[in-house]
VOBA-1610 file (N, C-alpha, C; in pm, whole numbers, padded with zeros to 5 digits, always signed):
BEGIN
Unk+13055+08875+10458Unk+13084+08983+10362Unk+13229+08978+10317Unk+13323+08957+10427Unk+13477+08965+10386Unk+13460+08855+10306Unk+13388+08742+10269Unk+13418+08617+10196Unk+13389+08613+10015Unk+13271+08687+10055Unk+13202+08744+09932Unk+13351+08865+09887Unk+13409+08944+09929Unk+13497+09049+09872Unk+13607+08966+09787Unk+13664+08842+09886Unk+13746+08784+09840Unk+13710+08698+09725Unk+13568+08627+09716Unk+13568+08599+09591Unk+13550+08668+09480Unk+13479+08779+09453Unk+13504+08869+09385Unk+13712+08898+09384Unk+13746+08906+09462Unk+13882+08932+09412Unk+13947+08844+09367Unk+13857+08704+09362Unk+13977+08600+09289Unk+13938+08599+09169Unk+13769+08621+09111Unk+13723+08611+09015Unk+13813+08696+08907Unk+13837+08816+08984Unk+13864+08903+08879Unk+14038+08961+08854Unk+14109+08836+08946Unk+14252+08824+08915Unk+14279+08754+08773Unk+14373+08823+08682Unk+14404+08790+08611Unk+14490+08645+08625Unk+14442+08511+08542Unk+14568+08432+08557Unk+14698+08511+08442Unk+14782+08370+08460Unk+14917+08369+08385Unk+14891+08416+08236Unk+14832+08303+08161Unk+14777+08367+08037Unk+14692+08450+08006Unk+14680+08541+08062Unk+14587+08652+08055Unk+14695+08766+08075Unk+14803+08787+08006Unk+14934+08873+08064Unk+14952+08919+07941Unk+14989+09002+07894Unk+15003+09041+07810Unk+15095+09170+07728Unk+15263+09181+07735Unk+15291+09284+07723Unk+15328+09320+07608Unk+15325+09443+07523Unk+15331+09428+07402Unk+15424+09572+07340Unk+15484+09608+07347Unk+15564+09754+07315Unk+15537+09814+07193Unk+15453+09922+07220Unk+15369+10019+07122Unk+15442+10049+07015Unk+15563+10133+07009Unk+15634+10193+06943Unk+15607+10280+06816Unk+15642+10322+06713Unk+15616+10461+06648Unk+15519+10388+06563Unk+15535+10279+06533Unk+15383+10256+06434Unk+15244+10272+06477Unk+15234+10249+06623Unk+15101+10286+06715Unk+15112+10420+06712Unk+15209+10475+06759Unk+15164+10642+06773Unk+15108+10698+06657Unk+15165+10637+06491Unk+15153+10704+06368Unk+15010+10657+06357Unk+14954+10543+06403Unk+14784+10485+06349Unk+14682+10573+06443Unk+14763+10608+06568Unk+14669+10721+06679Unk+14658+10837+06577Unk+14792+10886+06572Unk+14791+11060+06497Unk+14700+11033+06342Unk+14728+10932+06287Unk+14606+10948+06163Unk+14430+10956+06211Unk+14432+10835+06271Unk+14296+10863+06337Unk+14205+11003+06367Unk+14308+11035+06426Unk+14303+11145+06462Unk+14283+11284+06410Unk+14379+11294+06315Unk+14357+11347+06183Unk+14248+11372+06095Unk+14221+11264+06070Unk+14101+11219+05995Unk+13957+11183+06044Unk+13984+11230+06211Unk+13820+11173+06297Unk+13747+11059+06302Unk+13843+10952+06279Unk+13787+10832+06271Unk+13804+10790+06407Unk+13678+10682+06448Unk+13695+10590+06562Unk+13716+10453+06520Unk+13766+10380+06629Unk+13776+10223+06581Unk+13726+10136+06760Unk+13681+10067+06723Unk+13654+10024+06784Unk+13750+09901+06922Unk+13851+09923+06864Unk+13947+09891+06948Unk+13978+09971+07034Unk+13958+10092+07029Unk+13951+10232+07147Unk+13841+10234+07205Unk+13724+10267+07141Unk+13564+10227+07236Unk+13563+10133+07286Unk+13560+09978+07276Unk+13547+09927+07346Unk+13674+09866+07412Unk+13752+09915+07459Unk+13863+09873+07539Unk+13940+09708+07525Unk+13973+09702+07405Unk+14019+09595+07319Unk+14169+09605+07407Unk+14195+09457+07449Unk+14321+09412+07491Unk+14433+09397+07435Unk+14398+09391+07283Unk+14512+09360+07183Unk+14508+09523+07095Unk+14496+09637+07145Unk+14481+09768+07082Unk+14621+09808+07090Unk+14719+09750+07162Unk+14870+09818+07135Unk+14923+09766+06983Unk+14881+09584+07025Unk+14928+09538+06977Unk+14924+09503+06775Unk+14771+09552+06742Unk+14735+09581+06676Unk+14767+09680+06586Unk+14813+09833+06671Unk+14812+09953+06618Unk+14932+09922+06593Unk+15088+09861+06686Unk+15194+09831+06628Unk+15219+09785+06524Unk+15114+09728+06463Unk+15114+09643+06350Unk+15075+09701+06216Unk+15015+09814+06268Unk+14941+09927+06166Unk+14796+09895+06118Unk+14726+09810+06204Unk+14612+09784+06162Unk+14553+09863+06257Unk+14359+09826+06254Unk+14292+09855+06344Unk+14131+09826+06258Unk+14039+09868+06330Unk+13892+09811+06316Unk+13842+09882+06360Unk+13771+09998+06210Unk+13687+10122+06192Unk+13604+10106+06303Unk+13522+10161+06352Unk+13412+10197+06433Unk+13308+10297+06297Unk+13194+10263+06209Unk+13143+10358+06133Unk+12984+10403+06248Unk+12913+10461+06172Unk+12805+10558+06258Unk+12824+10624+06372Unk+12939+10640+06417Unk+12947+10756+06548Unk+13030+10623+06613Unk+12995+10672+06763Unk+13096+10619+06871Unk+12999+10632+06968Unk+12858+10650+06949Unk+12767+10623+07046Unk+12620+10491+07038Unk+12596+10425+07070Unk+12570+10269+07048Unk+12340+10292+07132Unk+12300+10297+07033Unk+12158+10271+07095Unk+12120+10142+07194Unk+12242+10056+07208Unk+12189+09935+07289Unk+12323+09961+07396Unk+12219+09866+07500Unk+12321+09931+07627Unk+12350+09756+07732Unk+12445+09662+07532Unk+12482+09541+07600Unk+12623+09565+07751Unk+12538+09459+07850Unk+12624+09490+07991Unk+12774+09460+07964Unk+12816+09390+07847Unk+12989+09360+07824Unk+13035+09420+07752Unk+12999+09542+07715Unk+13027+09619+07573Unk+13100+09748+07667Unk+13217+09820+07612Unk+13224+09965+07663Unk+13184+10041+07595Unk+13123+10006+07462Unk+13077+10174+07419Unk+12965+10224+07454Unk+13009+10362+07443Unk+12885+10429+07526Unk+12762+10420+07482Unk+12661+10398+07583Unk+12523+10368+07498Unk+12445+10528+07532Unk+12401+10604+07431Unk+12377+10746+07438Unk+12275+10768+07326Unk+12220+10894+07290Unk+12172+10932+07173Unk+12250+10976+07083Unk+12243+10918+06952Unk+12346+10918+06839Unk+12330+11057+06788Unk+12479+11112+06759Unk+12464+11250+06670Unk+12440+11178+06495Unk+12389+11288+06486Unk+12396+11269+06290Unk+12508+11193+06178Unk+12434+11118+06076Unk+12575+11061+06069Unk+12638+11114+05963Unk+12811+11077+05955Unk+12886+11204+05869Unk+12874+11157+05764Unk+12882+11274+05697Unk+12870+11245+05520Unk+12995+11194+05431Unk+13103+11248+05519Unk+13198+11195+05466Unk+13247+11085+05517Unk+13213+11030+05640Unk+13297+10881+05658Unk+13326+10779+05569Unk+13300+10773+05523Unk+13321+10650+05387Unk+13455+10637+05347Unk+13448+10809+05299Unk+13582+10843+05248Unk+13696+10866+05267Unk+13670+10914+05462Unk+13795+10959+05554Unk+13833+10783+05563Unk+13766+10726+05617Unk+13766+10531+05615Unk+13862+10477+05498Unk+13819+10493+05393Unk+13905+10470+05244Unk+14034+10559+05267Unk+14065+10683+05292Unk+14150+10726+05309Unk+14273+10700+05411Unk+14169+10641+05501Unk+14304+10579+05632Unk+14326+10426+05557Unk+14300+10351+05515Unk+14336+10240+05445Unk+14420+10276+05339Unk+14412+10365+05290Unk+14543+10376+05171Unk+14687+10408+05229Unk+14625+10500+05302Unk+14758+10584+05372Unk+14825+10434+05490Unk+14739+10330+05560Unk+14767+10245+05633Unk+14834+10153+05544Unk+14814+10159+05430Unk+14831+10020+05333Unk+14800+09938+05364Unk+14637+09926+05382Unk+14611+09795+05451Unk+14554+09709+05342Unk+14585+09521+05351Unk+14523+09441+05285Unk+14417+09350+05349Unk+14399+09400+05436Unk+14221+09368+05450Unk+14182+09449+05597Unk+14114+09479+05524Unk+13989+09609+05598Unk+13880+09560+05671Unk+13849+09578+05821Unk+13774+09551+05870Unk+13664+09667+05946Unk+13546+09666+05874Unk+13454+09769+05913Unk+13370+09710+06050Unk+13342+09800+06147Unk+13211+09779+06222Unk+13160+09894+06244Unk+13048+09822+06313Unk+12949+10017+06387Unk+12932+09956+06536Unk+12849+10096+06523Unk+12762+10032+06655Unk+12612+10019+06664Unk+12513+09991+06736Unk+12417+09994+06674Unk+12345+10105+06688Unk+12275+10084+06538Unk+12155+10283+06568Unk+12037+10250+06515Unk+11955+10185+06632Unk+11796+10194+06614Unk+11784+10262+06582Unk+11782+10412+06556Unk+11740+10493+06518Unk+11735+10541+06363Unk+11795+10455+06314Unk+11811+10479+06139Unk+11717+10395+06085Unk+11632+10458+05984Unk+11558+10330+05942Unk+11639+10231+05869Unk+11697+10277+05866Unk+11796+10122+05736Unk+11927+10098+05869Unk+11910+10111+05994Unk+12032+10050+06044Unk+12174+10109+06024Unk+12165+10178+05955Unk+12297+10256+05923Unk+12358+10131+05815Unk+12277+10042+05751Unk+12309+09967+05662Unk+12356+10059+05477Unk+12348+10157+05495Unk+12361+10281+05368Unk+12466+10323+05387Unk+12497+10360+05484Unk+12658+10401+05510Unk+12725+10261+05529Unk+12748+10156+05555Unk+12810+10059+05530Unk+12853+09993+05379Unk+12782+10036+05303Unk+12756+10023+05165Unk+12851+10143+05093Unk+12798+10241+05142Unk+12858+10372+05102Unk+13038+10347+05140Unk+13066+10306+05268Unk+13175+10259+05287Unk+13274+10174+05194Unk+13217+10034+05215Unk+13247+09964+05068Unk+13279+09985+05004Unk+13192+10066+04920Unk+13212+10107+04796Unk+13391+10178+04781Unk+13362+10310+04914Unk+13458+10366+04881Unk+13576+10314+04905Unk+13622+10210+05017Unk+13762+10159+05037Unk+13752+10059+04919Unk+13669+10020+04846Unk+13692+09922+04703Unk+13752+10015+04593Unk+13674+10130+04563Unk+13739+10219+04489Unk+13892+10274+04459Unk+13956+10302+04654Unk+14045+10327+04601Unk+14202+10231+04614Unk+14130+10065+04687Unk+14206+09936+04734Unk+14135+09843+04675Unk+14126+09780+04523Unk+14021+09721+04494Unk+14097+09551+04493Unk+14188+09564+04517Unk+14228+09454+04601Unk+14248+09425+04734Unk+14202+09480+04805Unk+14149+09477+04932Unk+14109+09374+04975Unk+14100+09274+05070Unk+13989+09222+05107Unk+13952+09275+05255Unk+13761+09319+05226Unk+13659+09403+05327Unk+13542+09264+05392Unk+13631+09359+05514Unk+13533+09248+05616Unk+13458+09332+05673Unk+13320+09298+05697Unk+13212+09434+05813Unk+13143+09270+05895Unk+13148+09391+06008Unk+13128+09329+06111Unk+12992+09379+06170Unk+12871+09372+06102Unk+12703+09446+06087Unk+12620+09413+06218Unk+12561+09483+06268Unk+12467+09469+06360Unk+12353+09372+06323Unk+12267+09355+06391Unk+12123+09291+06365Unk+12019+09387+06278Unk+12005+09485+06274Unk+11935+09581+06241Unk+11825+09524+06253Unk+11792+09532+06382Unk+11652+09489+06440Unk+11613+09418+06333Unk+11666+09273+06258Unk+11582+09184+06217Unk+11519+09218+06070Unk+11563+09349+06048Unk+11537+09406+05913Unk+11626+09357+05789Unk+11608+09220+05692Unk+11699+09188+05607Unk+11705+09246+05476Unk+11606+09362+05462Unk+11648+09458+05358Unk+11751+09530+05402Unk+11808+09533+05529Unk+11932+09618+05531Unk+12053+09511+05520Unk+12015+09396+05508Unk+12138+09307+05517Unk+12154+09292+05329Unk+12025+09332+05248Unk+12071+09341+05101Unk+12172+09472+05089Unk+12108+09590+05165Unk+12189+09687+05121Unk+12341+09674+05114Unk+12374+09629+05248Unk+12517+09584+05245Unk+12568+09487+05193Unk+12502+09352+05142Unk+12549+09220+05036Unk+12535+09320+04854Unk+12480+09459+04883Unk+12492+09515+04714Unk+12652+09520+04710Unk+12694+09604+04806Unk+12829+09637+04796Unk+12904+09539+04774Unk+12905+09396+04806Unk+13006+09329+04781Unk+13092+09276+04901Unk+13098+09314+04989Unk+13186+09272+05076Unk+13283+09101+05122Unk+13357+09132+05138Unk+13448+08998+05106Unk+13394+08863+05219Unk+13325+08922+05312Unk+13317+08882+05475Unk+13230+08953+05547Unk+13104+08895+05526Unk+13020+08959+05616Unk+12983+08865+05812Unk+13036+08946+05900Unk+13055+08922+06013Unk+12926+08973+06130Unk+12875+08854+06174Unk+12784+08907+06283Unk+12814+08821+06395Unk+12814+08855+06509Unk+12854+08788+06639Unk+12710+08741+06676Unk+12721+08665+06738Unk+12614+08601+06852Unk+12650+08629+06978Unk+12781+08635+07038Unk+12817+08653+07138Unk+12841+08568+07250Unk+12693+08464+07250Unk+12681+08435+07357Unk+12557+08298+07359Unk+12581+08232+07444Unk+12462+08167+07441Unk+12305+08182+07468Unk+12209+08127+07394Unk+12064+08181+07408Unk+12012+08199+07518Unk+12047+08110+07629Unk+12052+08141+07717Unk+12054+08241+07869Unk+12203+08314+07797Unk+12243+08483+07895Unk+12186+08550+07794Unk+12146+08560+07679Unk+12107+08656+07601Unk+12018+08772+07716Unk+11927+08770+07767Unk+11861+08867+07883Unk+11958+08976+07988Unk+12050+08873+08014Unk+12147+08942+08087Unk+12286+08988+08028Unk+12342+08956+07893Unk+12430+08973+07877Unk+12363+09079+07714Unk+12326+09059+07642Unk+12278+09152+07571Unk+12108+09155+07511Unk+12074+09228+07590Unk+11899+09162+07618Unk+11820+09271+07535Unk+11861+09364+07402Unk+11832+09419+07317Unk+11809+09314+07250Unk+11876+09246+07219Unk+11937+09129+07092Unk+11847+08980+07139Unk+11873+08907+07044Unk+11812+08792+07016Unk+11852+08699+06890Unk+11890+08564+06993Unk+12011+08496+06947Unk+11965+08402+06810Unk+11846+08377+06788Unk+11763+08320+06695Unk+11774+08421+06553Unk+11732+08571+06609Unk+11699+08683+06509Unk+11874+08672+06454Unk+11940+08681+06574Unk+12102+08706+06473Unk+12117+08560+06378Unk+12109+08481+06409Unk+12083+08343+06296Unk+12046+08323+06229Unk+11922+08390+06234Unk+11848+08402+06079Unk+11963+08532+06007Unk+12010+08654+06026Unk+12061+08699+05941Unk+12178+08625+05929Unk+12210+08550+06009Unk+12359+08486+05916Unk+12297+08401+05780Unk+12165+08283+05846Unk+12123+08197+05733Unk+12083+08315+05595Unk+11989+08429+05625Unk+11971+08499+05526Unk+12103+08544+05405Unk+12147+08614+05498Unk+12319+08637+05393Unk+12330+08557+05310Unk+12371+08417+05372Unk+12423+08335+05311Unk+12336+08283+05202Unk+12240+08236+05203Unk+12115+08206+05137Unk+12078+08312+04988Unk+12088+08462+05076Unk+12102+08554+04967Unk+12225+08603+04909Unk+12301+08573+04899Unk+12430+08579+04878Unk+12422+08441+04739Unk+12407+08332+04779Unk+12402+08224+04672Unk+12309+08288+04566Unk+12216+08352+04582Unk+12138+08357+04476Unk+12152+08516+04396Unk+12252+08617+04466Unk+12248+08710+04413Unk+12383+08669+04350Unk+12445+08601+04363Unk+12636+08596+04292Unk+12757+08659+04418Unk+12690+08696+04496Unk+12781+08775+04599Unk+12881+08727+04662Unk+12856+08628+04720Unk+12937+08517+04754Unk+13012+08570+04884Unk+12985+08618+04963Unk+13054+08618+05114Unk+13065+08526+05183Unk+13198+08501+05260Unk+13246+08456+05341Unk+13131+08462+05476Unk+13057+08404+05542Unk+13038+08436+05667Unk+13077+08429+05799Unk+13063+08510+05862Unk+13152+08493+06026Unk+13077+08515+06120Unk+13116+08475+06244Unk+13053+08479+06359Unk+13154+08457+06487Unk+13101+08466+06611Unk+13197+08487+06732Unk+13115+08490+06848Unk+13192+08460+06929Unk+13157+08467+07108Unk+13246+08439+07147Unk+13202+08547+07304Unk+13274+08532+07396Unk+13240+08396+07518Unk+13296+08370+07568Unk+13334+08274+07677Unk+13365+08331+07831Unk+13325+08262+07980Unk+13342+08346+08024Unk+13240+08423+08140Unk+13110+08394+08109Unk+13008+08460+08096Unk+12896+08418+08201Unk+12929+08282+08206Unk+12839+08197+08265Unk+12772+08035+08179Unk+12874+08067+08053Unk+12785+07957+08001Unk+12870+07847+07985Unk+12755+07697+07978Unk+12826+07554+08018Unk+12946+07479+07909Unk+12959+07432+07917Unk+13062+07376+07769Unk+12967+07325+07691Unk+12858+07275+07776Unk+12788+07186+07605Unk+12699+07326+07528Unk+12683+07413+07607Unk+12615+07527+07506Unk+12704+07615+07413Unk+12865+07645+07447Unk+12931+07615+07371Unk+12941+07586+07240Unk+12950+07393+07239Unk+12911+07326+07121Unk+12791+07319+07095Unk+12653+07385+07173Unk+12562+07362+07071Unk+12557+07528+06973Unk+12654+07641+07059Unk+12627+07771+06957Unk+12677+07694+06817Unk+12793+07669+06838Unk+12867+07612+06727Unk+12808+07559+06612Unk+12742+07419+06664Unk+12639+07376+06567Unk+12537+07435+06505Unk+12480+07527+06582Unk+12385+07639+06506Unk+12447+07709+06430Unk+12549+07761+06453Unk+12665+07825+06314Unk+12626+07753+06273Unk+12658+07600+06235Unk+12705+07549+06102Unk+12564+07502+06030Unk+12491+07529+06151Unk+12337+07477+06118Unk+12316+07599+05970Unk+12333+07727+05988Unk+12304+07822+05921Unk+12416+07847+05820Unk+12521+07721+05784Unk+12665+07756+05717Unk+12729+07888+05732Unk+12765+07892+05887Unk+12849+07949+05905Unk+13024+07924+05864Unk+13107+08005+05777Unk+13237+07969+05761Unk+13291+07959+05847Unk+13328+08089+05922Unk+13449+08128+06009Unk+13415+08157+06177Unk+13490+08139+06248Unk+13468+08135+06398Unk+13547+08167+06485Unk+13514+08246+06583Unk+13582+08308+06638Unk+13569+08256+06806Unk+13605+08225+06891Unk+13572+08211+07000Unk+13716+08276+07112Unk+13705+08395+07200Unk+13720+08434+07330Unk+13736+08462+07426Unk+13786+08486+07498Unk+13769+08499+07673Unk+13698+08652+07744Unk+13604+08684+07768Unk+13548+08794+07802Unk+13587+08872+07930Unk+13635+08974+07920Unk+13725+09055+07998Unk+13625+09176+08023Unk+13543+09189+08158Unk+13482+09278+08166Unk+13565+09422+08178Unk+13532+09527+08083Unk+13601+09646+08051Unk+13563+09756+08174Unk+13491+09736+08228Unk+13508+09801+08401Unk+13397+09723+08483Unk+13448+09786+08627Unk+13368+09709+08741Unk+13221+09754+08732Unk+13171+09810+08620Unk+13036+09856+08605Unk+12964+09770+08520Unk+13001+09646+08431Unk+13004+09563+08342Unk+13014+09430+08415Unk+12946+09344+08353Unk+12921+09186+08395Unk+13052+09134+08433Unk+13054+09108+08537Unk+13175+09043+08634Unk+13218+08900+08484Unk+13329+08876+08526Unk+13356+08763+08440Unk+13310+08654+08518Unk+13287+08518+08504Unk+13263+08450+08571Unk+13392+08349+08584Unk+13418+08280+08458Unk+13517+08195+08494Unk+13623+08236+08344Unk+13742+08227+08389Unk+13855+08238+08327Unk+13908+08077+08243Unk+13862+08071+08161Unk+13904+07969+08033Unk+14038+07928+07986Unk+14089+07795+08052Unk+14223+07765+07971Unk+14225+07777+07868Unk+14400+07801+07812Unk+14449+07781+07690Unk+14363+07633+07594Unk+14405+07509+07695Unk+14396+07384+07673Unk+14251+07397+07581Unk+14149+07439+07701Unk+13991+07409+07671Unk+13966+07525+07506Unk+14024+07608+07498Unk+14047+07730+07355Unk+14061+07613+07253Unk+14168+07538+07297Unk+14251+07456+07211Unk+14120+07345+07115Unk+14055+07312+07245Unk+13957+07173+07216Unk+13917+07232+07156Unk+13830+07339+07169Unk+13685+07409+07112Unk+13717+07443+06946Unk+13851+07488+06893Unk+13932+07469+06765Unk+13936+07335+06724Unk+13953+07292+06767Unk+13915+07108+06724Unk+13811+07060+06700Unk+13688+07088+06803Unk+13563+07045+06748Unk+13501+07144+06658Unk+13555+07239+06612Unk+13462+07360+06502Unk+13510+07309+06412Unk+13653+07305+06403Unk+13709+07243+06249Unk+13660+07092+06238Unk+13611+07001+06334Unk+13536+06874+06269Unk+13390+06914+06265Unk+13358+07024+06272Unk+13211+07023+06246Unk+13203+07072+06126Unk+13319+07125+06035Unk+13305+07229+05901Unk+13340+07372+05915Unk+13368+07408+06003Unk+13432+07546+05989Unk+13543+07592+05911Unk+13547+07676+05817Unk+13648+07657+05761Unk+13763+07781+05782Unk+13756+07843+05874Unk+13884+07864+05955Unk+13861+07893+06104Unk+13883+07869+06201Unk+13868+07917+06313Unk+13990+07977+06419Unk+13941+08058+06514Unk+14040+08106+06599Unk+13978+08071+06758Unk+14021+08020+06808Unk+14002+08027+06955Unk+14118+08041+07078Unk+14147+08097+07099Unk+14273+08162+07224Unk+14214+08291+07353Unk+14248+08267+07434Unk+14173+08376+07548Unk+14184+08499+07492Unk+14296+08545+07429Unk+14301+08695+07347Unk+14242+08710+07233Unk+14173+08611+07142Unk+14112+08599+07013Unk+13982+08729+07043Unk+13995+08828+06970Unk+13831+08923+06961Unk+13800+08854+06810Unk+13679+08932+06802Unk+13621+08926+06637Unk+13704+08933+06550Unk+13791+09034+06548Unk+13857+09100+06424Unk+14040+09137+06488Unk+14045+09060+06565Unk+14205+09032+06592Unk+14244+08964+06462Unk+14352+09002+06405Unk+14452+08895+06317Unk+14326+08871+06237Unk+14240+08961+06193Unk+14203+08884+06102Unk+14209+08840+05951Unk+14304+08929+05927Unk+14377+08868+05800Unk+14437+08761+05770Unk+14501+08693+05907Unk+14559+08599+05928Unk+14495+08455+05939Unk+14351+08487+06010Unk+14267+08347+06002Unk+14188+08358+05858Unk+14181+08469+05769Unk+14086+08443+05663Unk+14218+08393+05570Unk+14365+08420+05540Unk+14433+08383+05465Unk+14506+08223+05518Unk+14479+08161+05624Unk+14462+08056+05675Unk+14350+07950+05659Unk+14212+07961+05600Unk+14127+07937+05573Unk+14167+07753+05482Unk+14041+07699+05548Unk+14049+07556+05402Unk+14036+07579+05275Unk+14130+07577+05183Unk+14105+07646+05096Unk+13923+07580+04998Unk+13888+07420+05066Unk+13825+07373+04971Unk+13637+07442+04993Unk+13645+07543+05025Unk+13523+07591+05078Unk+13490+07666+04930Unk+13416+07657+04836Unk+13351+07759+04759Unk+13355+07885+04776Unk+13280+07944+04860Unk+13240+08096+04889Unk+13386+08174+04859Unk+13374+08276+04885Unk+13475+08430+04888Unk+13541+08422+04742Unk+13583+08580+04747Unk+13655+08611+04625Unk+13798+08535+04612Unk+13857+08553+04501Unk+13972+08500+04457Unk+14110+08603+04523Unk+14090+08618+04603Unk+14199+08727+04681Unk+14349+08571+04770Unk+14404+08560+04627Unk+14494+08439+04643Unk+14645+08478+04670Unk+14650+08641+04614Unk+14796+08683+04670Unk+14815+08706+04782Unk+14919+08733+04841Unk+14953+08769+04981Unk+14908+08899+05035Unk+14848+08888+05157Unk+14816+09041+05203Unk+14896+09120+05251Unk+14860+09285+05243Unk+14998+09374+05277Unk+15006+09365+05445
//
């Protein structure tokens, strides 16, 4: 038993690069007190995001839309999985409103998920859109959409709006899918990336697509490169890869802690497979810096809008 304690305590020692100190200062406090203000969540607070000082210092952050309570109850996730209250009528607008007042040049929406909507809460994502286009129409809007149980009339609702970057994670390999988010299904999220994209060419829409996982988890290096290839199998653009930091001892133990080095490779083989921007570093989430890897991008990729000036 004492042997078993101790490995658990090595598992879950932080190494060296996993350190992280970052000094908040009045621009974090001013992105808390708006929030706040205005009743918005972001998802860098629900789910216990590592780079949330560092972020808010910066004056960004990453909406949380449909509530702050999540119908799926994935084991690496902190948000709470509960019964959803009603959703607000005005979020759209309080959302558009913290982006003006943030001055932000690119906007990153997510939710959480709500079986319970027949459209996925894919109407208010739209409704969203719309409104941070309205009053930042140089913006560039990234959403970061659930599966909506497999329903791709809700993936039109949200390709009506326009969005610059439509983002769905996989997470993980097909594999842990059971144990690591066993609502979900790693095939069904693939087809909505191939769908997007597919419908996107034929409506004029033209989004960027994205995707991500964590690392970490239990899974081998070659499954890894084969998520990868299934991105690109489905022309996936952009990529995100990881290190998974279980957000309490009630949540999937980490398994193994991922060098810098091996981050490094895995950026090497996405960009020779066609990716046309990627991020991989142990602190990389979905929507870290992500202004920074979409304005980093190859430029020779077709897709996305003409958003060629510099972001605020």
């Amino acid at each position: 038993m004492a042997g078993e304690d101790e490995d658990v305590r090595q598992k879950t020692r932080l190494p060296a690069w996993l350190t992280k100190r970052v000094s908040a200062g009045p621009q974090a406090a001013q992105v808390h007190q708006l929030l706040a203000d205005l009743e918005l969540s972001t998802v860098c607070s629900a789910a216990h995001c590592p780079n949330l000082s560092e972020c808010y210092a910066r004056g960004t952050a990453t909406f949380l839309i449909l509530g702050d309570r999540c119908t799926r109850s994935c084991r690496f996730c902190a948000i709470r999985s509960d019964q959803p209250e009603p959703l607000r009528e005005d979020e759209p607008h309080a959302v558009a409103e913290a982006c003006v007042r943030m001055q932000l040049g690119h906007v990153v929406i997510t939710s959480v998920a709500r079986d319970d909507l027949a459209d996925g809460g894919a109407e208010q994502f739209a409704r969203t859109i719309r409104a941070v286009r309205s009053r930042l129409p140089s913006a560039v809007i990234e959403v970061l959409i659930p599966d909506f149980s497999g329903d791709l009339a809700a993936v039109d609702i949200v390709l009506s709006a326009r969005p610059d970057i439509l983002n769905h994670n996989v997470e993980t390999s097909p594999r842990l899918y059971p144990r690591v988010r066993p609502q979900a299904d790693f095939q069904r999220s693939l087809n909505l990336l191939a769908y997007a994209k597919q419908c996107s060419i034929t409506q004029g829409a033209k989004p960027f697509s994205k995707s991500g996982l964590m690392v970490g988890l239990g899974e081998t290096v070659e499954e890894v490169s084969q998520v990868m290839r299934d991105l690109r199998r489905v022309d996936c653009d952009i990529l995100t890869i990881g290190q998974y930091l279980p957000p309490s001892p009630e949540h999937l133990p980490v398994e193994r802690f991922v060098g810098p080095e091996e981050f490094a490779a895995w950026e090497i083989e996405a960009k020779a497979m066609g990716f046309s921007a990627v991020a991989a570093a142990p602190f990389v989430r979905s929507s870290y810096l992500a202004e920074r890897l979409f304005m980093n991008r190859r430029p020779e990729l077709p897709f996305g809008p003409a958003h060629d000036e510099p972001l605020r």
